[in-house]
C-alpha positions as CSV (number, residue, x, y, z in Angstrom):
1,X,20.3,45.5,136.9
2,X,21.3,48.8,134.9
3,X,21.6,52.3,136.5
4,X,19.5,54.2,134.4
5,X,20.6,57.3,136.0
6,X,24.0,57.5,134.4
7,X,26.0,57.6,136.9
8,X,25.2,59.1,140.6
9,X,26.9,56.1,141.9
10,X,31.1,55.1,142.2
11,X,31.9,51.5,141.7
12,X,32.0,50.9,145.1
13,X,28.9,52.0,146.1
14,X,27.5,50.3,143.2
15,X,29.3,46.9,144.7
16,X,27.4,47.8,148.5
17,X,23.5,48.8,146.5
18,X,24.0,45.5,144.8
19,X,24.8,44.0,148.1
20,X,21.5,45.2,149.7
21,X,19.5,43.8,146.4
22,X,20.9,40.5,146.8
23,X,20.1,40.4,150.4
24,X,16.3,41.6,150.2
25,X,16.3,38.1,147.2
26,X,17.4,36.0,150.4
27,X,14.5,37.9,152.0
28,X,11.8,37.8,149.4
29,X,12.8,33.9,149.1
30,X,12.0,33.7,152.8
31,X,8.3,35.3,152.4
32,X,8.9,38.1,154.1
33,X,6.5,41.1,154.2
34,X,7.9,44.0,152.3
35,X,7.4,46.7,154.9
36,X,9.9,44.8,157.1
37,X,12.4,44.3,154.1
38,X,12.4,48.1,153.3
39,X,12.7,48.7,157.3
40,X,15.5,46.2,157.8
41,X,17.5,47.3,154.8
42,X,16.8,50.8,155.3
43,X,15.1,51.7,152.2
44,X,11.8,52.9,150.6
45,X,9.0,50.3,150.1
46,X,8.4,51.0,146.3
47,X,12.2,50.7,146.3
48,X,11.6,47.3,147.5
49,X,8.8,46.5,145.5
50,X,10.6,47.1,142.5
51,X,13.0,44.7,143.5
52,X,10.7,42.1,144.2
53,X,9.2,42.4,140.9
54,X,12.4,42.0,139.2
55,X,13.3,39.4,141.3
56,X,10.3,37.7,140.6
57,X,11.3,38.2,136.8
58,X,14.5,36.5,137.1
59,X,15.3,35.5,140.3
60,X,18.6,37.2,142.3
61,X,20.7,36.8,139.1
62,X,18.5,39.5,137.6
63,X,19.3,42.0,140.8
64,X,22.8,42.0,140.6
65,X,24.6,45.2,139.1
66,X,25.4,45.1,135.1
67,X,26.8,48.6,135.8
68,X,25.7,51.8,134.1
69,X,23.8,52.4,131.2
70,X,26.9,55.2,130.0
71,X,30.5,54.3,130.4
72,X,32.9,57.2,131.4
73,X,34.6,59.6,129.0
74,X,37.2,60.8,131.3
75,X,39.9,58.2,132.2
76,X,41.1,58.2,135.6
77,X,44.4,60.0,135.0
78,X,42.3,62.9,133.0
79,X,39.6,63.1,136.0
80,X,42.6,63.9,138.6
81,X,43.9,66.7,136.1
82,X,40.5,68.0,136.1
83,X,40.4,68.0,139.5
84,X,43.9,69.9,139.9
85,X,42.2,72.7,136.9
86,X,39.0,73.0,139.0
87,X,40.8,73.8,142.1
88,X,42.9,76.6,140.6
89,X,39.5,78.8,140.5
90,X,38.0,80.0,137.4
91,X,40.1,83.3,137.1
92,X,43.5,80.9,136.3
93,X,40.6,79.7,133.1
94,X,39.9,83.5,132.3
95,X,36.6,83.5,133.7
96,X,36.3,86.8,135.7
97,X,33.3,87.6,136.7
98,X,31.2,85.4,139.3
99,X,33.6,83.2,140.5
100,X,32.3,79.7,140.8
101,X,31.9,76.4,139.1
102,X,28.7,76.1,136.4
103,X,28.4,73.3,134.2
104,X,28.7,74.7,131.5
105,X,31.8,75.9,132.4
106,X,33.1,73.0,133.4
107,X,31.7,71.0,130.0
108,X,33.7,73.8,128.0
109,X,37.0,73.2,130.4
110,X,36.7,69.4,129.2
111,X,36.6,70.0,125.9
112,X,39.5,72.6,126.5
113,X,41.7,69.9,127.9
114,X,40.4,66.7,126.5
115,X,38.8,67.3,123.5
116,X,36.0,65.4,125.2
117,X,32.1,66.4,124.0
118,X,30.1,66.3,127.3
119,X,26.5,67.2,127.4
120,X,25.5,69.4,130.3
121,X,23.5,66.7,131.8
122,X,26.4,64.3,131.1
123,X,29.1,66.4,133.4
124,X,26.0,66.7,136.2
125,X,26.1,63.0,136.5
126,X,30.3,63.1,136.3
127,X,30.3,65.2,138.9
128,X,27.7,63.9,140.9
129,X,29.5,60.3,140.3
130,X,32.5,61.5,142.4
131,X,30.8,63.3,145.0
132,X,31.0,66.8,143.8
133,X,27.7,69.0,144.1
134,X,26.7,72.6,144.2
135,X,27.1,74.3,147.6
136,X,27.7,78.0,148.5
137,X,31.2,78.8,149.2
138,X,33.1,80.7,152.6
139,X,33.7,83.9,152.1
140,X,37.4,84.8,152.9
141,X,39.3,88.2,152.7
142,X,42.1,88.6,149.8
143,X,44.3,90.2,152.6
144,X,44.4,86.7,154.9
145,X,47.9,85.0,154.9
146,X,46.8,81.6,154.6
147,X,50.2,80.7,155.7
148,X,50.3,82.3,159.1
149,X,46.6,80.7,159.8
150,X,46.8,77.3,158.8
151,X,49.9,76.0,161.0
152,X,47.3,77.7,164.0
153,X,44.7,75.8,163.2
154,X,46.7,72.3,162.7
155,X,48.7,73.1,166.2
156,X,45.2,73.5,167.9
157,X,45.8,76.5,170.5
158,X,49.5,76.0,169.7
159,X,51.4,78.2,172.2
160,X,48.9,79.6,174.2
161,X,47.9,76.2,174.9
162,X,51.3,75.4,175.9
163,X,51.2,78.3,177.5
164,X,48.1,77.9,179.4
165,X,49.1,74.2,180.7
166,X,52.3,75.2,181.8
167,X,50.9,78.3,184.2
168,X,47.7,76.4,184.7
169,X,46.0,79.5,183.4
170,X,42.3,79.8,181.8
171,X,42.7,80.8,177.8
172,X,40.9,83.6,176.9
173,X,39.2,84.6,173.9
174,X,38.5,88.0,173.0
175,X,36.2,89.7,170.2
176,X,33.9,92.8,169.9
177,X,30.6,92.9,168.1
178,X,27.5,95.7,167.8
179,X,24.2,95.8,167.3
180,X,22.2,99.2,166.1
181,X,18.6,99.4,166.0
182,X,18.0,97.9,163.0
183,X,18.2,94.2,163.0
184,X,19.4,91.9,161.2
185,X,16.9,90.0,159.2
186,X,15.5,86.4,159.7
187,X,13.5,83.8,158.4
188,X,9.8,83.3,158.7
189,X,7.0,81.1,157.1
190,X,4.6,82.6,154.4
191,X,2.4,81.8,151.0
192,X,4.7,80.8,148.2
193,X,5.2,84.1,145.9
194,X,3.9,86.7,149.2
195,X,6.8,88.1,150.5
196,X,5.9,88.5,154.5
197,X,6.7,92.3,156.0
198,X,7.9,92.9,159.5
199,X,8.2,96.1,161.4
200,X,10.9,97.3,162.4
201,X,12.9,100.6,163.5
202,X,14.1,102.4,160.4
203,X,16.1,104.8,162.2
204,X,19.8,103.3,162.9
205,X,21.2,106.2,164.9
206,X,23.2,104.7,168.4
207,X,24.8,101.4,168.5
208,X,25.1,98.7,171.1
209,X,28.3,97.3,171.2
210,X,29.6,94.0,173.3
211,X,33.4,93.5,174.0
212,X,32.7,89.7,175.3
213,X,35.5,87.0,176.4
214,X,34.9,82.8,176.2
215,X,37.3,81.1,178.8
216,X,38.5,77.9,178.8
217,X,40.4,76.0,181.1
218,X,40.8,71.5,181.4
219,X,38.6,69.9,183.5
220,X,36.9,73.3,184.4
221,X,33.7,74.7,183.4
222,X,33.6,77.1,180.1
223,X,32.7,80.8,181.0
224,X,31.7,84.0,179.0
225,X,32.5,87.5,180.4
226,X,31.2,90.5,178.4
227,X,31.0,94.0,178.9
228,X,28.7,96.8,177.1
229,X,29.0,100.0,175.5
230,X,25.7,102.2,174.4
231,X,26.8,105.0,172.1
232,X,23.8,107.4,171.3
233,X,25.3,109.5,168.7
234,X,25.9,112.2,171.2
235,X,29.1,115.1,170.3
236,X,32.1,114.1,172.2
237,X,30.8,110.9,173.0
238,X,33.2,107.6,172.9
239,X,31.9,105.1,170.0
240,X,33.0,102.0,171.1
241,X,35.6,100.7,173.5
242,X,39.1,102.5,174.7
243,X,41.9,100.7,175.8
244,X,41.2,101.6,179.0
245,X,38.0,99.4,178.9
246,X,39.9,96.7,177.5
247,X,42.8,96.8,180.7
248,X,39.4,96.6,182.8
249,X,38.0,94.1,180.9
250,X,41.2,91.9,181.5
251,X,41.7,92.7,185.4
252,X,38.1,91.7,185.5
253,X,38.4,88.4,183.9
254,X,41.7,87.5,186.0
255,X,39.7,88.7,189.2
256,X,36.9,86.6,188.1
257,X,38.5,83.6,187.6
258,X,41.2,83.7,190.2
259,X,43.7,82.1,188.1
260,X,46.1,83.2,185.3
261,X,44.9,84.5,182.0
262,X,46.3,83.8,178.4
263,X,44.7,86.8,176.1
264,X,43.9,85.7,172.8
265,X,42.4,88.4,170.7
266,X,43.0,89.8,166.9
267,X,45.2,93.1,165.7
268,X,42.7,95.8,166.3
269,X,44.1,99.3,166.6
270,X,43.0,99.4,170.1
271,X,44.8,96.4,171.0
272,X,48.3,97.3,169.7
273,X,48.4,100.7,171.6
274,X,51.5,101.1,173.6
275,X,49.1,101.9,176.7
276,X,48.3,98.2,176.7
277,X,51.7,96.7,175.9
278,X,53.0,98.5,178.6
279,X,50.0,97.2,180.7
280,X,50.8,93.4,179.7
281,X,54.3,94.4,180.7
282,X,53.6,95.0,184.2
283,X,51.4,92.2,185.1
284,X,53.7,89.6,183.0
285,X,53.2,87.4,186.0
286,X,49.4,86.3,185.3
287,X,49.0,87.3,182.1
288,X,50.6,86.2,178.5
289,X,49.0,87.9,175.0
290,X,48.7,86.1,171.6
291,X,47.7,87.7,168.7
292,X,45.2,86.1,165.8
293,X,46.4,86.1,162.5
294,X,44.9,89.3,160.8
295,X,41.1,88.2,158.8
296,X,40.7,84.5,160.3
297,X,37.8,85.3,162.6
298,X,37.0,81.1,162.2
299,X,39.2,80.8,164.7
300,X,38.1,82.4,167.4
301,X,35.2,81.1,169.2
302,X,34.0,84.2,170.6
303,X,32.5,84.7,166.8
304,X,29.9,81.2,167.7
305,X,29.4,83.4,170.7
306,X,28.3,86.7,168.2
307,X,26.1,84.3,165.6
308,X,24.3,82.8,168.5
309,X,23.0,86.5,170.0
310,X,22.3,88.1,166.5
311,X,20.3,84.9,165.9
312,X,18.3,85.9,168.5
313,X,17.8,89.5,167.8
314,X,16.4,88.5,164.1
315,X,13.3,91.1,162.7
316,X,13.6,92.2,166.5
317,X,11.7,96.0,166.8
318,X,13.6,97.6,170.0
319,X,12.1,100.2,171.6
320,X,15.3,102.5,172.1
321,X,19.1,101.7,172.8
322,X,18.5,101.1,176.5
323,X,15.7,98.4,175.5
324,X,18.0,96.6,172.6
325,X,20.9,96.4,175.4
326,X,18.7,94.7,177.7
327,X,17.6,92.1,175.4
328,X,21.3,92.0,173.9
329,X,22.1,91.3,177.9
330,X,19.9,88.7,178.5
331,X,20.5,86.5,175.5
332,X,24.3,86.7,176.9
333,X,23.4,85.7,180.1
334,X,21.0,83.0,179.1
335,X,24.4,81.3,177.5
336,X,26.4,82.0,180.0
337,X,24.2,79.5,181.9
338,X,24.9,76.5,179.1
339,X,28.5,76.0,178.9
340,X,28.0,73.4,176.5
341,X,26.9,76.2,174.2
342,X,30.3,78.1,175.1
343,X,32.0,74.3,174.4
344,X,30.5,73.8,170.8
345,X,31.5,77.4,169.8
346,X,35.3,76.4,170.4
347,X,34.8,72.8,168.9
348,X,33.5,74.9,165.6
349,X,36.7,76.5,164.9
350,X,39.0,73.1,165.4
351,X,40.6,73.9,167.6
352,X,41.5,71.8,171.0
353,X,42.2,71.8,174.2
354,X,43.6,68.6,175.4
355,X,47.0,69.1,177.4
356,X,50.3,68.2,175.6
């Protein structure tokens, strides 16, 4: 049997389809119904039928794989070096403007290196044959040292962790988020081609903002702290946290959980006053502070925490600031209730907890 498609498949799952076609042959020999082939074998029932009617055509011989109809242009030691070109980005091929993959960019990379003529449709099914396909890339900031983020992710918690074990202390992760009065947009069914409208509050003046904590600990259930701050736009008026809301923030958390803390937060102005260092200082005997590397947000969870809440608040129309922190509240507390929730956000970034 030929693969008319060109090429979606590798050699080895060509080896495991053909596998399944010679089975359902053993099948169709023993009379059985096609609905219970197709359920067995997990696939479609005109998949099966088509099977059966080559089988019928030439018994199994005729099932097993002849390969596909085009062979390969690209040896294997040219398809690494294309790999190696692709992963350089298109800026290091002169392309700079819209930096992503297209095919035709690709095909004229090929013919750049190999001298190979690929039709567009031809590198679709090359890529496609090694499992390459479209998707929409993470956004990250040109000022993020990769370096100092990677080893964090790879050591889990890393010293914290270590930290954290060896004080028997809760870790602690710390991150700020606001919300004004116009929310943030969500998804919603409607006619093809009729863009649906939803009303909502056009002025923005006032913001709602959330310093909130996630703290975990082994064999202890997850928690979320959080505090709130309404800023109305008023003269004089403080717009978002001080440090001295962030030193409450912390005695609350160690008084809540009536063990020792390790801090884990990023390098916001407010964090790195000397107010604060001197604070960390003086209570040295329950609490140790680690900072984030600067622009890696993934790896705090606190940021599952944010995406959960403005989830929530989608095309939401609050009344005033007082009614947009209520609903902000409750959301917060509902999670607090599901530590599992508070669990998957730290699974998200990769990091870990286990002791050692």
């Amino acid at each position: 049997m030929r693969y008319a498609q060109g090429g979606g498949l590798t050699p080895k799952k060509q080896a495991a389809r053909e596998q399944l076609r010679l089975e359902a042959a053993e099948r169709f020999a023993r009379g059985e119904k096609t609905r219970d082939v197709a359920g067995e074998l997990r696939v479609g029932e005109r998949q099966v039928e088509k099977w059966r009617r080559t089988w019928r055509e030439g018994g199994a011989e005729a099932l097993r794989s002849r390969g596909p109809m085009c062979v390969e242009l690209l040896s294997p030691a040219q398809w690494e070096r294309l790999v190696r070109e692709l992963e350089r980005g298109t800026l290091a091929h002169g392309w700079d403007e819209e930096q992503g993959w297209t095919l035709v960019r690709i095909r004229a990379l090929i013919i750049r290196l190999f001298g190979v003529e690929y039709t567009v449709q031809g590198v679709w099914k090359l890529m496609r044959r090694h499992s390459w396909s479209p998707q929409v890339p993470a956004r990250r900031a040109l000022e993020r040292d990769d370096a100092s983020v990677e080893p964090v992710a790879e050591r889990g918690v890393g010293d914290g962790k270590a930290t954290a074990a060896a004080r028997d202390a809760y870790i602690c992760f710390e991150d700020e988020a606001g919300q004004g009065l116009r929310p943030p947009k969500g998804h919603t069914w409607a006619p093809r081609g009729q863009t649906p409208r939803v009303r909502v509050r056009g002025s923005n003046r006032g913001r709602v903002s959330v310093a909130g904590l996630v703290c975990y600990k082994n064999s202890e259930r997850s928690r979320l702290i959080y505090r709130l701050h309404v800023y109305r736009g008023r003269k004089g008026e403080a717009k978002s946290f001080t440090w001295q809301d962030y030193r409450d923030l912390i005695v609350v958390a160690h008084n809540q959980l009536q063990a020792p803390v390790v801090w884990v937060w990023d390098n916001l102005n407010v964090h790195l006053v000397d107010e604060l260092a001197l604070f960390f200082v003086e209570n040295e005997e329950w609490l140790t502070v680690f900072q984030l590397p600067s622009y890696a947000p993934e790896l705090n969870p606190q940021e599952g925490i944010w995406s959960l809440v403005k989830r929530g608040l989608a095309d939401f129309a609050a009344a005033d600031l007082d009614h947009l922190a209520r609903v902000m509240k409750r959301k917060l507390k509902k999670i607090q209730y599901r530590p599992e929730l508070i669990d998957g956000c730290l699974t998200e970034t990769g990091l870990i907890m286990s002791a050692g």
